[in-house]
TIKE-488576 format. One line per 8 residues: number of its first residue (from 1); their letters; for each residue z, y, x of N, C-alpha, C. Coordinates in pm, whole numbers. Example, Ala and Ser with C-alpha at 12.3 -4.5 7.8 and 13.67 -1.06 7.14 Angstrom:
1 = as = 780/-569/1319/780/-450/1230/780/-330/1320 ~ 708/-225/1285/714/-106/1367/787/3/1290 .
***
This chain:
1 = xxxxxxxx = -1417/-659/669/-1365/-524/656/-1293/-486/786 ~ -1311/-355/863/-1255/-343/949/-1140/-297/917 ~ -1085/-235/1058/-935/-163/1006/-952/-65/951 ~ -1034/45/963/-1048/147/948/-1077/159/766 ~ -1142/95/721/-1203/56/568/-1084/36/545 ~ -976/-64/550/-884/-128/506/-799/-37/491 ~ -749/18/570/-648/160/611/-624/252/444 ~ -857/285/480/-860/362/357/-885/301/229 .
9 = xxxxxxxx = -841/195/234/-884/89/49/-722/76/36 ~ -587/114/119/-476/30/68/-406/129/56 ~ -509/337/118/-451/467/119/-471/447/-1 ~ -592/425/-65/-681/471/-231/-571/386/-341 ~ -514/295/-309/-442/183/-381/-267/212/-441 ~ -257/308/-299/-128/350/-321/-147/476/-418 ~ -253/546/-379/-262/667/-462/-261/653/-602 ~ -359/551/-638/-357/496/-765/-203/455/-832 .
17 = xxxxxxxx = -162/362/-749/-30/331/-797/114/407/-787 ~ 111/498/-684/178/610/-730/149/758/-819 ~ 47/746/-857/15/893/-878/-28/968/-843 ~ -84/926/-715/-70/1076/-598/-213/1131/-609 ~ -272/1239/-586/-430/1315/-535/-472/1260/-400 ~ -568/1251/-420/-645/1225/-270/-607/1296/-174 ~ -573/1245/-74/-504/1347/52/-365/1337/84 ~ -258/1326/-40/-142/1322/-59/-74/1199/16 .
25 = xxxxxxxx = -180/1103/28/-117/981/110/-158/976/203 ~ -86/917/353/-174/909/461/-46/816/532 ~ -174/740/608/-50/648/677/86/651/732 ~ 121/738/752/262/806/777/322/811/684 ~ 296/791/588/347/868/447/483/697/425 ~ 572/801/391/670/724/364/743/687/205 ~ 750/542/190/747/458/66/881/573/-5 ~ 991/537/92/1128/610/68/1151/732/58 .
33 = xxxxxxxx = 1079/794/127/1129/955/108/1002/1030/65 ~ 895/961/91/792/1107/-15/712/1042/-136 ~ 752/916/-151/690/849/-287/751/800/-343 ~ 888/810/-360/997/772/-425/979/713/-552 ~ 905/576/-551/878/559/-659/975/458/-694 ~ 897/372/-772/1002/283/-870/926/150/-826 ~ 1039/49/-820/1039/-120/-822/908/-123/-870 ~ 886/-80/-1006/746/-141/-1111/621/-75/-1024 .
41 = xxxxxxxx = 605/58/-959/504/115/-897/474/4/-804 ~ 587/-36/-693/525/-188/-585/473/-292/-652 ~ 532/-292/-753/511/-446/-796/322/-404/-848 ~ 308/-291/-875/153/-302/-936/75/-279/-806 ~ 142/-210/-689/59/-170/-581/26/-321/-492 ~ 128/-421/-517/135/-540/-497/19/-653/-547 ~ 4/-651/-667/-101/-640/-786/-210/-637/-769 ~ -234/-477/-749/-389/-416/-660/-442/-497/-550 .
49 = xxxxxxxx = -355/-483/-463/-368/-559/-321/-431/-684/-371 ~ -383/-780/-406/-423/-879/-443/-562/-941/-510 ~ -540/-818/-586/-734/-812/-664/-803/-791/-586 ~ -785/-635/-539/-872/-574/-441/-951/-627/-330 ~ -775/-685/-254/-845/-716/-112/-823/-884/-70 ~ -787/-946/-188/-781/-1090/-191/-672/-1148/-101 ~ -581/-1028/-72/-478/-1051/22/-329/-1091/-69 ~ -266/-1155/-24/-168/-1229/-114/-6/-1168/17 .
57 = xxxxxxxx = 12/-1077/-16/106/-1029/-33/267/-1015/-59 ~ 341/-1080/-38/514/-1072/-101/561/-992/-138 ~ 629/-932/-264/634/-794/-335/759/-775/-232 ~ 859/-877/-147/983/-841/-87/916/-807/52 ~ 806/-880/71/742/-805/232/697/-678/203 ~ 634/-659/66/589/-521/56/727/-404/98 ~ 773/-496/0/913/-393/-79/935/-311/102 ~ 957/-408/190/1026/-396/312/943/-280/389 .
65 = xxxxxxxx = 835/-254/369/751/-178/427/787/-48/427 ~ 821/34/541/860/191/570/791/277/517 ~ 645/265/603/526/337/576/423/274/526 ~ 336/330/456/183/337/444/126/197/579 ~ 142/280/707/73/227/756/174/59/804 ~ 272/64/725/371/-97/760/292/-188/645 ~ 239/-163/569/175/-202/471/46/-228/520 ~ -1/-175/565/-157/-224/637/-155/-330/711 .
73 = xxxxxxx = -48/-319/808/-29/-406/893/-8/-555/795 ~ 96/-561/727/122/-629/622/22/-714/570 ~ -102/-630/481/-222/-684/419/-346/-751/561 ~ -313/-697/664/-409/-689/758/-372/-867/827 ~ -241/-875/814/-184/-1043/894/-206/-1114/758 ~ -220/-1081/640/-246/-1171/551/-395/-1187/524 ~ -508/-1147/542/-625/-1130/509/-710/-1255/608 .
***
């Protein structure tokens, strides 16, 4: 999987696990201030990751992640 696939399989993942419409997420998009979600939303977006992209993940490395795209990076050194 390149980066580019990956980018958009962990955009589609968050969307899922926050709620959001297609479009609404984009790598910039920030965990803290525009998806204000909840502990339980990471822990399933954490979850996903794992099924999805066979990437094994730390829900506290997740947790730590700013953006969208700190999270790629994230799944991308674990893969």
């Amino acid at each position: 999987m390149d980066r580019k696939e990956l980018e958009a399989k962990v955009i589609e993942l968050v969307q899922i696990s926050y709620g959001k419409a297609e479009g609404e997420v984009t790598l910039e998009t920030s965990f803290k201030d525009d998806l204000k979600g909840a502990s339980v939303q990471m822990v399933a977006l954490v979850s996903e990751i794992e099924n999805e992209l066979d990437a094994m993940v730390a829900l506290q490395d997740a947790s730590a992640c700013a953006t969208v795209k700190d999270l790629v990076d994230k799944v991308e050194e674990e893969m």
